[in-house]
C-alpha positions in Angstrom: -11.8 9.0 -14.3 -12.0 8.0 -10.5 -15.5 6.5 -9.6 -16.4 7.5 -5.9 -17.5 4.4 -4.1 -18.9 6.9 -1.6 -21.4 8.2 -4.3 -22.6 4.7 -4.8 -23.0 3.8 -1.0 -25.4 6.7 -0.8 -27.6 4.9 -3.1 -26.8 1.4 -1.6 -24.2 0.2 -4.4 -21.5 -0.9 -2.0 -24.2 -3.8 -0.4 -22.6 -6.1 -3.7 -20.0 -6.1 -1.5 -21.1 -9.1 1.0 -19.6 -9.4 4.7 -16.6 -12.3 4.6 -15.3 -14.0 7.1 -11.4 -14.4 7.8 -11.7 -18.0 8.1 -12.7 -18.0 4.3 -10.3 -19.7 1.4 -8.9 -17.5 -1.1 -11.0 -18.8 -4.0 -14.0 -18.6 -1.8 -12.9 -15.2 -0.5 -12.1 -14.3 -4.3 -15.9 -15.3 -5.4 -17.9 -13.2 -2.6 -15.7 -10.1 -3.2 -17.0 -7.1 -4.8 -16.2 -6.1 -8.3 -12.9 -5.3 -10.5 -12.4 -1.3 -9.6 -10.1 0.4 -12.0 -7.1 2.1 -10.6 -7.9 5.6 -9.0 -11.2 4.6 -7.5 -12.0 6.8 -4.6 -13.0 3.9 -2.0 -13.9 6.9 0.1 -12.9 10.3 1.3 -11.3 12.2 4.4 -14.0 13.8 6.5 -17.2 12.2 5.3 -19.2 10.0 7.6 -17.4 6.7 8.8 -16.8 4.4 5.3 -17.4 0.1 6.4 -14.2 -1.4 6.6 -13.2 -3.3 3.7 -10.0 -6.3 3.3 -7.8 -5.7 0.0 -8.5 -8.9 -2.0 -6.1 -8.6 -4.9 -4.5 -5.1 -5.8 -3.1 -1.9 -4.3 -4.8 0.8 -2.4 -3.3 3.6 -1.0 -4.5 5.7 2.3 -3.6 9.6 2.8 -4.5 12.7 4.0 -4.4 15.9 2.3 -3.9 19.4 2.9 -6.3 22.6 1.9 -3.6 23.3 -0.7 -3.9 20.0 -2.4 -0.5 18.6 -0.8 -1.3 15.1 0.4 0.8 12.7 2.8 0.3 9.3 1.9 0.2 7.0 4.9 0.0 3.7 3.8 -0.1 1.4 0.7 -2.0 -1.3 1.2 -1.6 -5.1 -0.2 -3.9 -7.9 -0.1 -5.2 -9.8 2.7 -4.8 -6.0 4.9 -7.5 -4.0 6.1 -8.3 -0.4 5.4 -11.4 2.2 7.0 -10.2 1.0 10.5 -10.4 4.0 13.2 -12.5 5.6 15.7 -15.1 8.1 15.3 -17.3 9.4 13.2 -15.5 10.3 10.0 -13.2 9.1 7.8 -9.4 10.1 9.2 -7.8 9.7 5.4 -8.6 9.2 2.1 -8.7 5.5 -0.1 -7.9 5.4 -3.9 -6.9 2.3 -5.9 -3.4 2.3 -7.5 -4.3 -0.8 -9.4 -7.0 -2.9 -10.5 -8.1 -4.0 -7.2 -11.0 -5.7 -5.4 -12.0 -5.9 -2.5 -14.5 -7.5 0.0 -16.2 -6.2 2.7 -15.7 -7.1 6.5 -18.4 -7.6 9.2 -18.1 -5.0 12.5 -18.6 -8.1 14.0 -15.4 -9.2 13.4 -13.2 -11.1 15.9 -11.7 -8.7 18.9 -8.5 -10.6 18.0 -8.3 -10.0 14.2 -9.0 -6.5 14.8 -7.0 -6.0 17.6 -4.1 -7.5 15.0 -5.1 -5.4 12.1 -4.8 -2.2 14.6 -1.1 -3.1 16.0 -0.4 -3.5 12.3 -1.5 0.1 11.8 0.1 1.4 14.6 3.3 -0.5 13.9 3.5 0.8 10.4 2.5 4.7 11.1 5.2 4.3 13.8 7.7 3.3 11.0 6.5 6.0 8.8 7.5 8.6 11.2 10.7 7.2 11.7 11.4 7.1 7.8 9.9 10.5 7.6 12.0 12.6 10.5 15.1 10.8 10.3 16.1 8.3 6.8 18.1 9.8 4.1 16.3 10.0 0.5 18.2 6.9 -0.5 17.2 5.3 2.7 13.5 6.0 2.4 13.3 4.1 -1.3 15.0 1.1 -0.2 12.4 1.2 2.8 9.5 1.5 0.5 10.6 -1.0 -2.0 11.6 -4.0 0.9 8.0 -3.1 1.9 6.4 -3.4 -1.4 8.3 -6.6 -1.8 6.7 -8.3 1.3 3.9 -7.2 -0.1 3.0 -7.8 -3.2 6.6 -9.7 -4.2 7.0 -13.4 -5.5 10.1 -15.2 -5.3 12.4 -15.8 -7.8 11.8 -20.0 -8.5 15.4 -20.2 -8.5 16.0 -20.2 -4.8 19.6 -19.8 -4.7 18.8 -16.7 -6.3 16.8 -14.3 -3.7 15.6 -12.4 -6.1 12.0 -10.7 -5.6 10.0 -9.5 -8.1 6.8 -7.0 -7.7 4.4 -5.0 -9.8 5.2 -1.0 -8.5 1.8 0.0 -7.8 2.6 3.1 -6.9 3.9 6.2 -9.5 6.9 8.0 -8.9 4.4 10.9 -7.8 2.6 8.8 -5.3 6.3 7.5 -3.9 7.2 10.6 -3.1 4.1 11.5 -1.6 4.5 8.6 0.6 8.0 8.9 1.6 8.0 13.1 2.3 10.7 13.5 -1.5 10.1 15.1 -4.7 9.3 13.2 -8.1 12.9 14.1 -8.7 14.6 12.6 -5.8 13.1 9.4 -6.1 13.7 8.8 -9.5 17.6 9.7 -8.9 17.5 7.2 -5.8 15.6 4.6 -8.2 18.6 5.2 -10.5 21.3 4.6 -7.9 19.6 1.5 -6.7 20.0 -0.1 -10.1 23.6 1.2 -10.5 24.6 -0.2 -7.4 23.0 -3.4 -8.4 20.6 -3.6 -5.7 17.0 -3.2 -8.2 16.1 -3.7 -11.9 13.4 -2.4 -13.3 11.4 -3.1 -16.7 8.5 -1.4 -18.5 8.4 1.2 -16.2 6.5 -0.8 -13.2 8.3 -4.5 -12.8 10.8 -4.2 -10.2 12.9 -7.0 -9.2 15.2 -6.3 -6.0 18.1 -8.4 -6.6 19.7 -8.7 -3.4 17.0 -8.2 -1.0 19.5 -8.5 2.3 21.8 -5.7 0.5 18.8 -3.2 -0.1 17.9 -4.2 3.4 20.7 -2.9 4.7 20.5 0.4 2.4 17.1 1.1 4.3 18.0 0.2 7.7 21.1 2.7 7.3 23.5 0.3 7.9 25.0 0.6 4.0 25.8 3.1 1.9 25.7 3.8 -1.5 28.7 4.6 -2.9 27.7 5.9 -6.9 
């Protein structure tokens, strides 16, 4: 069952989640973080009154918006060490939900004009790339797109380095894939399956991926190789 962090900021829950500095180490960042939230934890909703801006500590969160109808456009996934509730306005633009276990810490508005300035090209960069992979990538395209970028992400290498294997933890369901990359459930579990044929990806229990050959699947998502099964 999702637990709505914006329910608990009404009654001042979310102030266990102290202001941290950038300059912070990890294990200091780690200690002054706010709690373990399960995955699908609504961090907060689209349209409500302007959520505090919070940095991804350890885990996944995904941003979207979402139609009347209940369709939803995921517009990010979100790794560690990135921000999310950045913006103008108001209100909330999109939606936050957990995909993982994840925790996260709060950040001051009084944040450096530099890191924020960053964070914000970071944004725009990606939603750039988003409409890019959304108007003109093939199906097979957008997958290898989304797993190169989960890899950066949330990947460690293999400890073999002549071997350039990466593997990750896939966050992310097949539903919430193909909410993020404009497919059906279908299509991404047939270019999933294609991947691995073509020896590109392996994947074990249903959520370790390991991309094999990470300048091959590059290549796959760039559209500079086909797949041939």
């Amino acid at each position: 069952m999702s637990v709505m962090l914006q329910m608990f900021a009404d009654c001042g829950a979310l102030s266990a989640f102290p202001p941290v500095s950038s300059t912070l180490s990890p294990q200091r960042a780690m200690s002054l973080a706010g709690p373990l939230l399960p995955p699908r934890t609504v961090v907060f909703l689209e349209g409500l009154a302007r959520s505090p801006q919070y940095r991804v500590v350890d885990g996944c969160v995904a941003t979207a918006q979402t139609l009347v109808d209940g369709r939803r456009q995921i517009i990010d996934l979100v790794g560690p060490g990135r921000l999310i509730g950045l913006g103008f306005g108001d209100q909330n633009r999109y939606s936050a939900e957990t995909l993982g276990f994840t925790r996260l810490e709060a950040v001051s508005e009084s944040m450096a004009q530099g890191e924020r300035d960053l964070a914000l090209s970071e944004m725009l960069a990606r939603s750039q790339s988003l409409v890019m992979l959304l108007g003109r990538k093939t199906a097979p395209e957008r997958v290898a797109s989304a797993l190169i970028d989960l890899a950066e992400q949330f990947g460690r290498a293999a400890r073999d380095r002549k071997r350039r294997s990466v593997t990750f933890h896939l966050y992310p369901t097949r539903g919430d894939l193909a909410d993020w990359l404009g497919l059906t459930i279908e299509t991404v579990s047939r270019c999933l399956t294609r991947l691995k044929k073509a020896g590109l990806i392996e994947i074990r229990h249903g959520d370790l991926v390991t991309v094999l050959d990470p300048e091959q699947l590059s290549g796959v998502a760039a559209g500079a190789r086909a797949l041939t099964n």
